[in-house]
N, C-alpha and C positions, 0 to 999 in steps of 0.2 A: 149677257154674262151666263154663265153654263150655270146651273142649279145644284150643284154638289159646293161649287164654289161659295155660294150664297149659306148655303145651310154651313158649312165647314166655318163662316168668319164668325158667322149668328153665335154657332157654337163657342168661338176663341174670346168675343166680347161677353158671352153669360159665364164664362168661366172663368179663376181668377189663375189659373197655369194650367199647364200640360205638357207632356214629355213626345218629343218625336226623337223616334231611333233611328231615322238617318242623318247623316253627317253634313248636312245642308239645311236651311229651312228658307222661305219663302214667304211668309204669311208676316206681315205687319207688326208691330208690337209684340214682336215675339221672342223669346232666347230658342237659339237649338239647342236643348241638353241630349249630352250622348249616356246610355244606362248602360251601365257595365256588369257581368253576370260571373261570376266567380265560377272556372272550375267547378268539376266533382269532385267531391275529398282536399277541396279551399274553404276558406270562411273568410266574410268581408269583416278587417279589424283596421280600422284608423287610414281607409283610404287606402287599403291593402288588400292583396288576398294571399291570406296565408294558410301553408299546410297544416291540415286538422290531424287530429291524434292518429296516429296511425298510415299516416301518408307519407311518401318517400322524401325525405329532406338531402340536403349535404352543408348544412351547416343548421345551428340552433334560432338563427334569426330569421329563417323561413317558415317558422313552428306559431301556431296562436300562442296567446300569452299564456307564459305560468307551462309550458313546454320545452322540452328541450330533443335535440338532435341527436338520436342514441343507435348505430348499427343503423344508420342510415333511413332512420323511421322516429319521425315526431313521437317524443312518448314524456308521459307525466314523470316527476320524481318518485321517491318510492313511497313517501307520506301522502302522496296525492292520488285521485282516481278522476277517469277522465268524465266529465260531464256527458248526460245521455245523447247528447249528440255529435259529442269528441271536437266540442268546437275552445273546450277551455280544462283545466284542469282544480277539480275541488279538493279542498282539505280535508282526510280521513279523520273522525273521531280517536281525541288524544293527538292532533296534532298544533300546536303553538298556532294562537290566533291574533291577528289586531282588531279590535272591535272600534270598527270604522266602516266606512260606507264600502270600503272593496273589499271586507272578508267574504270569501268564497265557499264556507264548509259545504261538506253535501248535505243533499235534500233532506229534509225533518232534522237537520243538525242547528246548533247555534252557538254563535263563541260567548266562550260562556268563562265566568271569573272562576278558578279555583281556588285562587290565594291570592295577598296581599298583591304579588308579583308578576304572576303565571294568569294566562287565558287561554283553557285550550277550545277546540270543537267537541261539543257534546250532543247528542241525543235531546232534543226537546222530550219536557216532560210527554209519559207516557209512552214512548219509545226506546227500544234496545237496540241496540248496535249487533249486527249480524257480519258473517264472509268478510273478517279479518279488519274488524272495522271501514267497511266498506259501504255501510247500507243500513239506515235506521227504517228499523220498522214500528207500525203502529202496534203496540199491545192489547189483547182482550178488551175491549172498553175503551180504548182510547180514540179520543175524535178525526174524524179523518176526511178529508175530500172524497175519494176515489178507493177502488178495491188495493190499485197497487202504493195506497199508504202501508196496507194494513202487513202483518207478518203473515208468515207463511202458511196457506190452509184458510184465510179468513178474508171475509168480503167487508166492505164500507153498506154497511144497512142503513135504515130510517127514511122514513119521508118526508121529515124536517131535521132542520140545524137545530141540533148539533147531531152528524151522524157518528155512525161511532162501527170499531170495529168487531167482529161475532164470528164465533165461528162455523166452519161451515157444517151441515148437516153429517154425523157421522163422525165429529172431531168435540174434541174434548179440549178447555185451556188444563197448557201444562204450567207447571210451575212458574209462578211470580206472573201468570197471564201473557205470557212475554213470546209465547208458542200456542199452536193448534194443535193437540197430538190426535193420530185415529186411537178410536173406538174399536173393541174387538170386534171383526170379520167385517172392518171397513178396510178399504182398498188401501195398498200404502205401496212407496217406493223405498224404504230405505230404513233409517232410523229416526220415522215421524211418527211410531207406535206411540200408546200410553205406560206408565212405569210399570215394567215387570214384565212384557209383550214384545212380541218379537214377529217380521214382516215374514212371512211362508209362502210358499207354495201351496195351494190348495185347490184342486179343479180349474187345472189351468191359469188361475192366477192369483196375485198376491197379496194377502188378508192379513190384518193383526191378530197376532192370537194369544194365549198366554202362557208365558213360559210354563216349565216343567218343575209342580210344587204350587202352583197358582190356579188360582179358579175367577172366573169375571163375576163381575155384581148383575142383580139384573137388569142395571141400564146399560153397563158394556164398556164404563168409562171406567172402571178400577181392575184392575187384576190382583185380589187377594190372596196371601199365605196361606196354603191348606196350614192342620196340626199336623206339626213336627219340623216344618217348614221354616229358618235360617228369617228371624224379624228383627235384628239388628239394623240400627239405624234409623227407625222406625219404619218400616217394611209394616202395613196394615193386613191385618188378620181378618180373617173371615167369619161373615156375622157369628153372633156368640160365641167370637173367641177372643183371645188375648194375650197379650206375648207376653210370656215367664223374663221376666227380666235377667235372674240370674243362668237360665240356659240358652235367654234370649231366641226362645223355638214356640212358635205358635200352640196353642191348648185352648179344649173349650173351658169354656166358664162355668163355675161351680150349678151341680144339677143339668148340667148337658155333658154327651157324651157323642164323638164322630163315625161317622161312618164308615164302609169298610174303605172307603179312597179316600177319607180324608178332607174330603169337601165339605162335609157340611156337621155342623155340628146342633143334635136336636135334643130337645126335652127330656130328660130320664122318664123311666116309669115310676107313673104316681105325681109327674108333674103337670106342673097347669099347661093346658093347651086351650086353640080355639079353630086349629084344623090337624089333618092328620099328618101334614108336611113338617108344622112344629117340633113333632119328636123324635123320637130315635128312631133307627132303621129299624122296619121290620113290627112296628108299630102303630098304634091307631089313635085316636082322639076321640076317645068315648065318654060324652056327657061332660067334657071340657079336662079332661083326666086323660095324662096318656097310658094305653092298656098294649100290651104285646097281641099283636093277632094272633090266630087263629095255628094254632101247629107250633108256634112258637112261646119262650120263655122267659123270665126275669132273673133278678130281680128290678137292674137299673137299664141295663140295656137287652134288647134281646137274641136270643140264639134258638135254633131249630131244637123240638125238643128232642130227645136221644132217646133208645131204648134203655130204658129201666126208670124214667121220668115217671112223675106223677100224669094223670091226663083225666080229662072230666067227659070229653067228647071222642068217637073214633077219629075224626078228625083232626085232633091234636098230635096222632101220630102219622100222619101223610108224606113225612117228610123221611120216613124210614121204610125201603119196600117189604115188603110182606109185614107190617105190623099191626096190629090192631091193639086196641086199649081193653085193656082184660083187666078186671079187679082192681081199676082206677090206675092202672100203669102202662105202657107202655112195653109190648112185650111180642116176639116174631107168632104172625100166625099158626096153626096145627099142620103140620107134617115139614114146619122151618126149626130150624136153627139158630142161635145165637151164636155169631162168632166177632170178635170184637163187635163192633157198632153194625151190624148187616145180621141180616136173616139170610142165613145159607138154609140150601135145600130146594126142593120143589114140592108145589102141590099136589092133589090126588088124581085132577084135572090134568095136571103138565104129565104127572107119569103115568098113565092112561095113554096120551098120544105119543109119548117115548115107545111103548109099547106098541101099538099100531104098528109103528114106524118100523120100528125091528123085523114084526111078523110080514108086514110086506116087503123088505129086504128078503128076509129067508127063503118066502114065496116064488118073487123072483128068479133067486141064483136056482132053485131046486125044476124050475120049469124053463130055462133055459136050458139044459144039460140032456 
């Protein structure tokens, strides 16, 4: 007896069935089953193969279940969207359910009571309804299998159950957690910015940034109302500020004053500080007290001092050319001028080399000729 023979019965007696795919069989105590392989773009349903979502039909009864026969192409109703692998069709969120063993809603949905009467598909908790109720995703926090629970921007974390979903590096939850938005001068395609941000061009590609009137916090996830800046709605202000209810326009807070753009709103002078960022522009944090530096003036915010200013140091007038501080004032050097706010004139030094200048012009033309 040939030895494949031998081994092949050995085989059919240790085992309790087995399928041969030809149309004959030979071997003792045996059935021939023949296996049948569905088409591409079929699906095996009840001893059938039927066309899947999207395959060419001519009539509705060649369609998987819960499909129908549309322009010649298997396609779901308009409440329905086709399963991921077009082999059946589920019910969109808010569409009428039976809560029985063959409701079909889609993924992370569940037929859910809303009245005495009514059952529709809903979002399991922790999930919002996305693309036309089409698509629940997992929210901020919410427990999840895999990354494509989660919404959009956010991966499934954790190394034990229960994971949950977070967002990704660079993305901020937007409101009701229910979204990932970027973070300013994180990568973005579209309108997945944070509130107030908008997606740009910037070095060849394209970053969140903050609209026009806003400034970022220093972690990158807010974009605040400068002062003067439209905080209707509640629109949030920028540190030490806060919105005039009745002009509803952003302003700093009593004892601060902003700066010349508007972004940042610091310490008057004489107020408490404990660096020099604290206070107003143009100022310093001296001994916990903010003080105007050096050239500059008070009394709450500061300004450059001007000529005919008070001044203690030559230095307090550096911001005026030709000035020096003469008799504790502010007042244009000897051989300048006062003319509005400027020292007109030149020095002794400057008209010395005018002079030069001229006699060797004259020099010139006179020994050319």
């Amino acid at each position: 007896m040939d030895a494949s023979f031998v081994i092949l019965v050995a085989f059919v007696v240790a085992s309790s069935g087995f399928e041969l795919t030809s149309d004959s069989c030979n071997v003792e105590n045996a059935d021939c089953v023949t296996t049948c392989t569905c088409h591409h773009g079929y699906a095996h349903e009840n001893e059938a193969c039927l066309a899947m979502i999207g395959t060419s039909c001519t009539n509705s009864e060649q369609c998987v279940n819960g499909a129908s026969c549309v322009n010649d192409k298997c396609a779901c109703p308009d409440d329905h969207v086709p399963h991921g692998d077009n082999t059946s069709c589920l019910e969109k969120v808010g569409t009428p359910c039976q809560q029985d063993d063959t409701v079909d809603c889609i993924y992370n949905a569940l037929c859910t009571s809303v009245s005495e009467n009514e059952t529709v598909c809903q979002c399991k908790d922790g999930y919002t309804a996305f693309n036309d109720n089409t698509l629940c995703s997992g929210d901020v926090g919410a427990t999840c299998d895999s990354s494509i629970d989660c919404t959009r921007h956010a991966l499934c974390t954790g190394e034990e159950e229960p994971r949950e979903c977070t967002c990704r590096v660079g993305y901020s939850p937007g409101e009701n957690n229910s979204t990932c938005l970027g973070k300013v001068n994180s990568q973005c395609e579209g309108r997945d910015c944070i509130a107030h941000a908008s997606c740009v061009e910037l070095d060849g590609s394209r970053v969140c940034e903050c609209n026009v009137g806003f400034v970022r916090n220093a972690a990158g996830d807010q974009c605040l109302a400068k002062v003067g800046t439209d905080c209707s709605g509640g629109v949030p202000c920028l540190g030490d500020g806060t919105c005039d209810v009745t002009a509803e326009l952003c302003e700093c807070v009593a004892g601060h004053s902003p700066n010349s753009d508007y972004s940042i709103c610091g310490v008057n002078v004489q107020g408490t500080c404990n660096i020099d960022s604290d206070c107003v522009q143009y100022a310093v944090c001296n001994e916990g007290t903010c003080a105007c530096d050096v050239g500059f003036k008070g009394p709450e915010t500061c300004v450059k001092i001007a000529l005919g200013d008070n001044c203690t140091m030559p230095n307090d007038c550096k911001h005026v050319k030709h000035a020096v501080c003469a008799e504790k004032q502010c007042a244009c050097a000897a051989t300048y001028t006062q003319q509005d706010n400027v020292c007109s004139g030149s020095s002794r030094l400057e008209s010395l080399g005018s002079l030069c200048c001229y006699m060797i012009l004259i020099a010139s033309l006179l020994f050319s000729k």
